[in-house]
N, C-alpha and C positions, 0 to 999 in steps of 0.2 A: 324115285327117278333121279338119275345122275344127274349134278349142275351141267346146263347147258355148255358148248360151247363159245368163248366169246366173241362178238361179232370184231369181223375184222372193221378197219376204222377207213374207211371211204375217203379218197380223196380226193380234192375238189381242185382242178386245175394239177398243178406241179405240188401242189401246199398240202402240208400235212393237217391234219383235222384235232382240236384240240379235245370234241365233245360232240360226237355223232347224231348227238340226241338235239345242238343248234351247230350244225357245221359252218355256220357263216362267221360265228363268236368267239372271242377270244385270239387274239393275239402272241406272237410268236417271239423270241430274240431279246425280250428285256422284264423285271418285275417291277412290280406300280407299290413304293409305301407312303403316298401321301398324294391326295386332291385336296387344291386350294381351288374353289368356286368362287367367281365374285361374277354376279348376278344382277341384273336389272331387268324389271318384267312388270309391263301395261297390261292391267287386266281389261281394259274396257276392249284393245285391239288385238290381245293375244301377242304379243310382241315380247320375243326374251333377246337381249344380248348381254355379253359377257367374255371373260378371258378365266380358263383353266389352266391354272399351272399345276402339272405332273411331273412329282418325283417320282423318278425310279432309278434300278440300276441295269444294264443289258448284262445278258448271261453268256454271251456270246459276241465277236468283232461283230459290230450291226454299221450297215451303210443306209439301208432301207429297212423302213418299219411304219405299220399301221395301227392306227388306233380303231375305237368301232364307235360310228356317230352316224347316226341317222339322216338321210337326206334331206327331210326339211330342212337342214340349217346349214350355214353355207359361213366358209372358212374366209376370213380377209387376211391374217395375219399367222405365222408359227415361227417362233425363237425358238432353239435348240442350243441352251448351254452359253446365251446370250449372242448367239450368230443367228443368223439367218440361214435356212438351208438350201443345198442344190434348186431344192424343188420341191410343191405340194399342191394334191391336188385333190379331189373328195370324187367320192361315185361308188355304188352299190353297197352303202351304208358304210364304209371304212374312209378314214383319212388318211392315206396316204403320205410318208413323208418320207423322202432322200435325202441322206446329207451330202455335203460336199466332201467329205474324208470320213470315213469307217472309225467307231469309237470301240477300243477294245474292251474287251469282255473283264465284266467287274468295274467298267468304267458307269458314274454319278452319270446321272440324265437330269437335267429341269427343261422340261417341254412346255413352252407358252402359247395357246391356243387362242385366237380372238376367232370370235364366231356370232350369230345372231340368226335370227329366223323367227318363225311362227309356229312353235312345237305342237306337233300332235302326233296321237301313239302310234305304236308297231302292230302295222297288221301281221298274227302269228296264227297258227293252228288253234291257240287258246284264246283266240280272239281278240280285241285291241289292248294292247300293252303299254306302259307308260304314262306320257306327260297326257294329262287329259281335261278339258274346261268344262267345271262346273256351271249351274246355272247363273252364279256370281261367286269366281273363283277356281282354286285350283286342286286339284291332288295329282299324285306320280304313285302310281301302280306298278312297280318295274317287275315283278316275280314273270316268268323266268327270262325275259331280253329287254328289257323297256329302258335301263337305263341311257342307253344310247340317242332315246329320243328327246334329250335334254342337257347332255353334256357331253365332251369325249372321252373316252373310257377304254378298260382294258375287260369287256362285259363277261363277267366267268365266273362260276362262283367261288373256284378256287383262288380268284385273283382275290384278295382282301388287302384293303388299305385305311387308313386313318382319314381323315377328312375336315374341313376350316369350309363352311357355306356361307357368305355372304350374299343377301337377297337385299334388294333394295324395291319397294313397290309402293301402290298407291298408300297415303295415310289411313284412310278408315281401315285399312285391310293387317290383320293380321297374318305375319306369315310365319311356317313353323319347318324347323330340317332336324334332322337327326342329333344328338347331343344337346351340351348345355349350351343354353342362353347365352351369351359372354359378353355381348352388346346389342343395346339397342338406341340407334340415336334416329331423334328427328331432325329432317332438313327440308326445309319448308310445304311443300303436299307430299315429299314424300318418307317412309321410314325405311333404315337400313337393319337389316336384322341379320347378326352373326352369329353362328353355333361349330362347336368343336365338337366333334364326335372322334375319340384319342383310341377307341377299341377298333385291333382290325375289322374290318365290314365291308363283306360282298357288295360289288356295286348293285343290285339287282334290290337290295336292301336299305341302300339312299333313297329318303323323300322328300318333296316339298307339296309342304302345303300351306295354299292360301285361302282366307276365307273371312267373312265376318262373323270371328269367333269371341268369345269370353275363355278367361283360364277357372278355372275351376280344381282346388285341392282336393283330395279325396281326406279325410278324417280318417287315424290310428291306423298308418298304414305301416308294414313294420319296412316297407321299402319306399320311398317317397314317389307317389303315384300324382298325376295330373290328370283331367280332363281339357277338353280346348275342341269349344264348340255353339252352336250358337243357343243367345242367352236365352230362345223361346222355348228351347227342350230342358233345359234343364231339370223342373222337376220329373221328367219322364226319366232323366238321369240316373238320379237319384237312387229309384225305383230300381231301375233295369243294371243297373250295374254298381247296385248298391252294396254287391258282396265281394267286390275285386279285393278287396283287403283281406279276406277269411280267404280267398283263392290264392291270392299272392303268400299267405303265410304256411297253407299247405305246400303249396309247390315247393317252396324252400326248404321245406322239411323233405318231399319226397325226393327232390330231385337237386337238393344243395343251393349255394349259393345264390342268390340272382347274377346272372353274370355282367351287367353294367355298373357302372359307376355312377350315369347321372338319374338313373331311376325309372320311370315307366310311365307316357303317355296314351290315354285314347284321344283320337280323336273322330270327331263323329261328324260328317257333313250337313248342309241342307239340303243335300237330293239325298235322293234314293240309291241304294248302292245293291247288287245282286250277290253279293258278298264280302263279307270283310276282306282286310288284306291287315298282312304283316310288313313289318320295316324293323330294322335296327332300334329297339325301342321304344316304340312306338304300333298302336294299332288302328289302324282305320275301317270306321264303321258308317256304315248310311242312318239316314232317317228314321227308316224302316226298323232296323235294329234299335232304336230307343223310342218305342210307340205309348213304353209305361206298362205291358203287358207281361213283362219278363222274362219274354219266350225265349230271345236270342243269349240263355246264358249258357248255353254250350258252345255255342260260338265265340264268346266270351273266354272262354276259360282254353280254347282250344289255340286262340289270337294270342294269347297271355303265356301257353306253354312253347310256342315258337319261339320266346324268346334264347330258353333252353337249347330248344331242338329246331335246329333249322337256321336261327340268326347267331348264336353262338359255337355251335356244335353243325358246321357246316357239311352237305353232301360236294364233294371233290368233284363231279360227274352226276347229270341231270337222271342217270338211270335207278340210283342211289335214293329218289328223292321218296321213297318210302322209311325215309332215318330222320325225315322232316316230318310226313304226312300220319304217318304211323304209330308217330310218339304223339303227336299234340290230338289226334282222335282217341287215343288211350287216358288220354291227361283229362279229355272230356268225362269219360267212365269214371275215371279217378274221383273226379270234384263231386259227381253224380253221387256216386259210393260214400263219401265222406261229407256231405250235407243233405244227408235225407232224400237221396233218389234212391233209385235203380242201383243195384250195384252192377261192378265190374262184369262179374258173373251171369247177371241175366242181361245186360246189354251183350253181352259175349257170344251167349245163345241166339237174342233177337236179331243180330247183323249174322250170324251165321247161316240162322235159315235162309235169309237173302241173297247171299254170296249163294249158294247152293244152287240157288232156283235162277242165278244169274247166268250170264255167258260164260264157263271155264278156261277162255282162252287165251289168260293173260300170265305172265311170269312175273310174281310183286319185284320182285331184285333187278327187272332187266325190264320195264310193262312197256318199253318203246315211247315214242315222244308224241304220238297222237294220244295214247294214253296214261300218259303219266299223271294229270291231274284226274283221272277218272275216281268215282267213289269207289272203287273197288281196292285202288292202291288203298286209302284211308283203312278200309274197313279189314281188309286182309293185314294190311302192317299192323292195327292196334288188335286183333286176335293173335297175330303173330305173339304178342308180346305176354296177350292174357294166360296162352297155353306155356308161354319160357315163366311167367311168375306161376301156375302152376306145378309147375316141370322143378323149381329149384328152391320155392316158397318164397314167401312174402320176404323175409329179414335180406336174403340173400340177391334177390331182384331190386329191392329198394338201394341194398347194397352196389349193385353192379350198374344201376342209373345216376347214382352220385359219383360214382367213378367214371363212368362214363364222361358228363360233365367236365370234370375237373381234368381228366386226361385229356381232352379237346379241347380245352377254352379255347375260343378264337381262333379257332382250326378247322381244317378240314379233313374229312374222313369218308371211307369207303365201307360198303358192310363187311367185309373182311374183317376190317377192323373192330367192330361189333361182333361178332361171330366168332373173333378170337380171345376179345377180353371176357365176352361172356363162360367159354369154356373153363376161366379161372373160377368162376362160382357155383360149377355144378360137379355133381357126384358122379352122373354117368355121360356119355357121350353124347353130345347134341346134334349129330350130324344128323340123325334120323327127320328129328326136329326141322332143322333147317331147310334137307332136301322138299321136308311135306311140303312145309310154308312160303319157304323162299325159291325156290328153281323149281317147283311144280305148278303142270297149269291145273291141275283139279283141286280142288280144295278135299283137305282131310276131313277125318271124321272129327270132330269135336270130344 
């Protein structure tokens, strides 16, 4: 079947659309390389306020321009370049800002935001998103709009920027964001906790979390790994994610480098969670997942390969998001393969017959935005990958995912992009390959 043709890009009012798959997201006229967060946040009333300063530079004369901030939270204050501007006003999740004279293009931006509210997530098609209250405590779930229900932002995943989080909350309370540690001071009930996160990173990929947690090292990790969670699970810990360290030293072998600098957290809440999630660094897991029983360590290892694929090695465009989903379910097979499971091969066969007996009406390279988290992207992108490692062998696939890697750090990509570094490691032509897997809605023969 020939590659679809691409859909034309919808546009909403007079505005061009950056990503049809969230046409409300993302922002036009300027780019974002740096969020300073400085944060204050009452657990007992839900209550965050704070000022965001955003560097960026515009790409164009900009006179008006919008950020993406969710309506719970309400703007009191915006400097622009240390002026005040024409005008600013908020409504259907964007902040609005006019200046008084139009900045040309290539011209520095420091945008200062004071805002406050009572955060809560994004109702989306994948259900609520973002900033969300524990039964004592916090996490932010942003995959794929949430960021906005907690900060202002340029929300995309192409937009990648560096980040400075300052949090300030109650003293018992630990709080944790992306990057390293860099301070923590007490001032009288309450602590300030500040983290640098210096790798670019999708906003969507910013967290916080807060909670009554303990830290916890992991022992002989060849990447320095953390735990941060509370001290009653811990021995269920132990148990249940007792092999991250054999997993993190495979990965590095299969797929290169780890791409951070300040190393790799879990963190595990007191409630229940219906699924992990991923962040820049960091992975968060519920209750549930460390019962002592073991069961969630493909989850594990699946949270772990995002850091790779998905938080390093970013999709430009939500259609894409089988470059995320498709590698870290294959990552699972992987670990399976390489400590005494199932191998690659017969997990390959057992989600095949599923796909088969499922609905064939989806396209993995394009599955649309009600379906993009579907299990089908998962399970079609990591077969996608089992039939390219048998198609070009083992040396040569190991080869072309470390490259991979390394050509994207902290970038962003399209399957094209894949699709075309891949045809440097094979002998014959992959298009056949591609059309089966990727732009067909029926699933090949195995």
């Amino acid at each position: 079947m020939k590659r679809p043709p691409k859909k034309a890009v919808k546009k909403s009012g007079n505005a061009p659309v950056i990503d049809p798959y969230l046409p409300a997201n993302g922002n036009f006229g300027y780019r974002v390389s740096r969020y300073e967060l400085d944060l204050e946040y009452k657990v007992a009333i839900n209550r965050l306020t704070g000022t965001a300063t955003i560097t960026a530079v515009t790409l164009a004369s900009l006179k008006t321009f919008t950020l993406d901030l969710a309506d719970a939270l309400s703007v009191t204050k915006v400097v622009v370049n240390g002026r005040r501007p024409a005008n600013f006003r908020t409504g259907n999740a964007k902040l609005h800002i006019t200046l008084s004279t139009a900045l040309p293009a290539g011209a520095a931006m420091s945008i200062e935001v004071r805002y406050g509210g009572s955060p809560r997530p994004i109702r989306s098609y994948w259900g609520e998103v973002g900033f969300e209250e524990l039964t004592n405590g916090v996490l932010v779930a942003g995959q794929p709009n949430g960021a906005a229900s907690w900060f202002p932002c340029d929300d995309h995943p192409s937009a990648k920027a560096s980040y400075r989080i300052q949090i300030s909350t109650d003293s018992p309370y630990r709080a944790l964001a992306n990057g390293e540690l860099v301070s923590r001071r007490v001032r009288a009930a309450h602590t300030v906790w500040t983290f640098e996160q210096p790798e670019p990173t999708s906003t969507y990929l910013v967290t916080l979390q807060i909670g009554m947690y303990g830290v916890h090292k992991l022992p002989k990790a060849p990447v320095p790994m953390q735990a941060v969670l509370p001290d009653r699970l811990q021995r269920n810990f132990d148990h249940d994610f007792g092999r991250q360290p054999q997993m993190m030293k495979l990965f590095v072998k299969l797929f290169g480098p780890y791409p951070l600098s300040n190393g790799y957290t879990v963190v595990v809440t007191d409630d229940e969670l219906e699924i992990p999630l991923e962040a820049q660094g960091i992975s968060i897991f519920g209750a549930n997942h460390c019962d002592g029983s073991r069961s969630s360590e493909r989850l594990i290892a699946h949270e772990l390969a995002h850091q790779w694929f998905g938080n390093s090695v970013t999709a430009r465009r939500w259609r894409d998001i089988w470059l995320h989903e498709g590698f870290a379910c294959y990552a699972e097979w992987l670990w399976s393969e390489n400590s005494g499971g199932q191998t690659a091969e017969q997990w390959a066969r057992h989600y095949h017959q599923k796909l088969v007996s499922a609905p064939q009406d989806m396209v993995l390279a394009d599955p649309g935005p009600r379906d993009m988290f579907d299990d089908r992207v998962y399970k079609r992108g990591a077969l996608t990958l089992h039939v390219l490692r048998t198609t070009i062998g083992d040396d040569k696939f190991f080869a072309l995912l470390r490259d991979w890697t390394a050509r994207h750090r902290h970038g962003t990509v399209v399957t094209d992009d894949f699709t075309g570094l891949a045809a440097n490691y094979a002998d014959v032509s992959l298009r056949p390959l591609w059309n089966d897997w990727l732009f067909s809605t029926e699933v090949p023969r195995l």
